[in-house]
C-alpha positions as CSV (number, residue, x, y, z in Angstrom):
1,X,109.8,116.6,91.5
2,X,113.3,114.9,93.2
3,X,116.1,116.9,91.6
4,X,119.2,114.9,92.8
5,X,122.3,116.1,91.8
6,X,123.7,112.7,91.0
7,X,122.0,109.5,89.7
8,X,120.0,107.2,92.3
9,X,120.2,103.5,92.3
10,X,118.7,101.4,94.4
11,X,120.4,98.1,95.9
12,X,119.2,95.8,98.2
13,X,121.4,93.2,99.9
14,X,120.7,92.1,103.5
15,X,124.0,91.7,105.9
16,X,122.9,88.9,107.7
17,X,122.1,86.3,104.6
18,X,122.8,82.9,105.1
19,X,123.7,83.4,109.0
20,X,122.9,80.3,111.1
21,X,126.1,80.5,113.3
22,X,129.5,83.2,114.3
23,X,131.5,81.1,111.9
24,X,128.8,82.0,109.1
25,X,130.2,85.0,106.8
26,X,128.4,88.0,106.8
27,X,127.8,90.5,103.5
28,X,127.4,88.0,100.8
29,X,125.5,91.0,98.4
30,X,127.8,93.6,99.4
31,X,130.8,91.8,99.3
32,X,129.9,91.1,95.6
33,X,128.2,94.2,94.8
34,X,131.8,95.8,95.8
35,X,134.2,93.2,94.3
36,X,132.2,93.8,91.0
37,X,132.0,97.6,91.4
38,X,135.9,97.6,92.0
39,X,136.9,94.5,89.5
40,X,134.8,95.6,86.1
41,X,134.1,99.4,87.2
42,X,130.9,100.2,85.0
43,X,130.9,103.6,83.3
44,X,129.6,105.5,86.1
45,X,131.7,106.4,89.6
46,X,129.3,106.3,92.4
47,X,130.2,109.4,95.2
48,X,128.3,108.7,98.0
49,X,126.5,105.6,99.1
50,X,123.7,105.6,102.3
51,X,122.9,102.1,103.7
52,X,119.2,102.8,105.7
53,X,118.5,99.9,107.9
54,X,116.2,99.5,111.0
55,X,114.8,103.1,110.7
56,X,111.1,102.2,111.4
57,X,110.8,102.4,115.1
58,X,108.4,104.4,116.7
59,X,111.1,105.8,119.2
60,X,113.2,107.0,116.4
61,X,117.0,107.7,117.4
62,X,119.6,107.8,115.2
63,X,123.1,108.4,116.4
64,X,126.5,108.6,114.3
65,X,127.8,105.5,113.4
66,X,131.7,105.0,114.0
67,X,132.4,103.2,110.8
68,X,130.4,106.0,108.8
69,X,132.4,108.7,110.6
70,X,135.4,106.6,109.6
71,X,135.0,106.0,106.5
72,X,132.9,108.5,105.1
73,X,132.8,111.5,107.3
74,X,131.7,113.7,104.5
75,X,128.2,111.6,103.7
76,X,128.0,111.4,107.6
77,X,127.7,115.0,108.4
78,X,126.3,116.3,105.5
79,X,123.0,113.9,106.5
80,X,123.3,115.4,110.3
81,X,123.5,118.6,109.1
82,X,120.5,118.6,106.6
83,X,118.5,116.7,109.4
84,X,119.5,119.5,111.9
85,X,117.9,122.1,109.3
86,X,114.8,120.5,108.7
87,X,114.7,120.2,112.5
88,X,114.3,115.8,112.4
89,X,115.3,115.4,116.4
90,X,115.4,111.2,115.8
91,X,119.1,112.6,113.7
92,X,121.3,112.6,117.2
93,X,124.8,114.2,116.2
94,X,127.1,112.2,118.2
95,X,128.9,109.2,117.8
96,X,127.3,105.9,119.4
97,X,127.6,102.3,117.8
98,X,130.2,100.7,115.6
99,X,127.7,98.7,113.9
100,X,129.5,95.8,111.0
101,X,127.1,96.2,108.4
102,X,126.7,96.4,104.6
103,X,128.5,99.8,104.6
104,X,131.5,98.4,105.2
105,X,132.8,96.0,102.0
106,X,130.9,99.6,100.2
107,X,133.8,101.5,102.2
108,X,136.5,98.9,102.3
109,X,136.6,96.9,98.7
110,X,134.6,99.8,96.8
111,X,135.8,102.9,97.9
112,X,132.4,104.2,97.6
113,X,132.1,106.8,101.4
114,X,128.8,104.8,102.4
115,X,127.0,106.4,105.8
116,X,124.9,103.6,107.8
117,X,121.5,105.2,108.6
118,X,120.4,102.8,111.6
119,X,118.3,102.8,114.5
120,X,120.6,100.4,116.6
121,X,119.0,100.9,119.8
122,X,115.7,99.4,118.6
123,X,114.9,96.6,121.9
124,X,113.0,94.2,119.5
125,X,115.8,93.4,116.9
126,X,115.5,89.8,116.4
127,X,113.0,89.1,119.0
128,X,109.6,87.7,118.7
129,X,108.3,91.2,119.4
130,X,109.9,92.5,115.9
131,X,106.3,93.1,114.5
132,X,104.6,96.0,112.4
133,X,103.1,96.9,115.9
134,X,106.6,98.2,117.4
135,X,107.2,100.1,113.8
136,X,106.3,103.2,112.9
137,X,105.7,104.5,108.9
138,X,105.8,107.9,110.6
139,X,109.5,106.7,111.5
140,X,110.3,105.9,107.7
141,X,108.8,108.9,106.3
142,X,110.9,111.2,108.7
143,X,114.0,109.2,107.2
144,X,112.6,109.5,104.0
145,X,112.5,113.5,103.8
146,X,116.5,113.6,105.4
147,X,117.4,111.6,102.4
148,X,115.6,113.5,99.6
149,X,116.2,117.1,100.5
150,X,120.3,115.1,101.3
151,X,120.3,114.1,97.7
152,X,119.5,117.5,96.0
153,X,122.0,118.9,98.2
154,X,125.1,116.5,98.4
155,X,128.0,117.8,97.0
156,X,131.4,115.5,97.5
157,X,134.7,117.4,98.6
């Protein structure tokens, strides 16, 4: 019953692939995802992007992301606002973290305005206590509805 207004794809790429060490590079999918995107440009031009990451924990807050309100204010506020409507209170509308994720080759090599969705204040990142116990499918399904009723709405400047 989704009536986007656009075509959906679906990418998955993981930021912190192959990271043993700070001297390992980050973004390995993205990076290539966007050189590819940018170098042989396939027949369709993508308007939007939304990275979700690290949305499923049961005290869901998500703030503004700085490099999202950088780079792709539009995608940013546009999310807020349809969360504000549907009244989703884990959608915070200020500005928090400036989080280096897979957003960012997306917005920088790309071009593509890509929002980062992410629950950065969640305590058990990459901690033994990052189980299915501190996450919530309630969380992911709030995150879920934003994003749906976002994609039959979104309209680029």
């Amino acid at each position: 019953a989704l009536r986007p207004t656009y075509g959906v794809d679906f990418v998955f790429f993981d930021g912190e692939e192959l990271v043993y060490s700070d001297r390992d590079k980050y973004f390995h999918g993205s990076e290539y995802f966007a050189l590819r995107y940018r170098d042989a440009p396939p027949a369709h031009k993508y308007v939007a992007g939304v990275l979700v990451d690290m949305i499923a924990d049961k005290d869901l807050n998500i703030f503004q992301e700085g490099h999202s309100l950088r780079y792709a204010p539009h995608v940013t506020k546009t999310i807020w606002q349809v969360a504000a409507e549907l009244k989703e209170k884990a959608f915070i509308p200020r500005r928090k973290h400036e989080v280096n994720d897979d957003h960012l080759p997306l917005n920088r090599i790309a071009k593509i305005p890509t929002c980062d969705i992410i629950d950065f204040d969640y305590p058990h990142w990459h901690t033994r206590n990052d189980v299915p116990a501190a996450c919530s499918g309630d969380s992911i399904v709030r995150v879920g509805r934003v994003i749906l009723v976002w994609l039959e709405r979104y309209r680029p400047e």
